[in-house]
Every structure is written in C-alpha cells, then in structure tokens.
N, C-alpha and C positions, 0 to 999 in steps of 0.2 A: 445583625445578619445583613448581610450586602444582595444583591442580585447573581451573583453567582451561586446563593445559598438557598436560591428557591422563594426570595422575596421581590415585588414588584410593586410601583406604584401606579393606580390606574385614576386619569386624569378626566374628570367632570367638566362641564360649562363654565366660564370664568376659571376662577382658583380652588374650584372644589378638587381634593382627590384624596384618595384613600388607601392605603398600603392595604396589598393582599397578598398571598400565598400561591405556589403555583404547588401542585402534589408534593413535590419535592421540597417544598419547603415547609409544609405540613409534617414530612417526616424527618427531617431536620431541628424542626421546633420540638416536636416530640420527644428526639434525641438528647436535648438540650435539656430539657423538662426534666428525663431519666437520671443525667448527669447530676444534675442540684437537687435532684431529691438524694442521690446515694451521697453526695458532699458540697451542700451546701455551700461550703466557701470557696472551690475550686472555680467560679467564672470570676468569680470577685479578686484573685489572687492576679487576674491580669490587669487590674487597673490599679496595682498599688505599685 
C-alpha cells in the first residue's frame, strides 16, 4: 500500500517510527482482506 492508499508513517525521536493507517486505509486494508479471502492467489499474480 503506498500513501495514497491511506497508509502513513509517523516518525518518533531518533529513528523510531511506525507505519499507521489513516480511515481510509483501514478500509482499504479491509478491502484487500475481502479480496484474498474470495481468491487467494489473485495479489500474488502481480508479482509473477
């Protein structure tokens, strides 16, 4: 997922930082989720 998908990374003291979700990427990941439960191999077909 990239930052236009509703994903972000939010940066701590030093080199801490931690990828989070904004709403919209919440329902995105969700969507994704739905995806490979109904066919599995269908995210995997784009990296072959």
């Amino acid at each position: 997922m990239d930052t236009e998908d509703g994903i972000i990374w939010v940066y701590g003291i030093g080199d801490d930082q931690v990828m989070a979700f904004t709403d919209f990427g919440i329902e995105n990941l969700m969507e994704l989720i739905r995806m490979h439960k109904e066919d599995p191999e269908l995210l995997t077909r784009w990296n072959r």
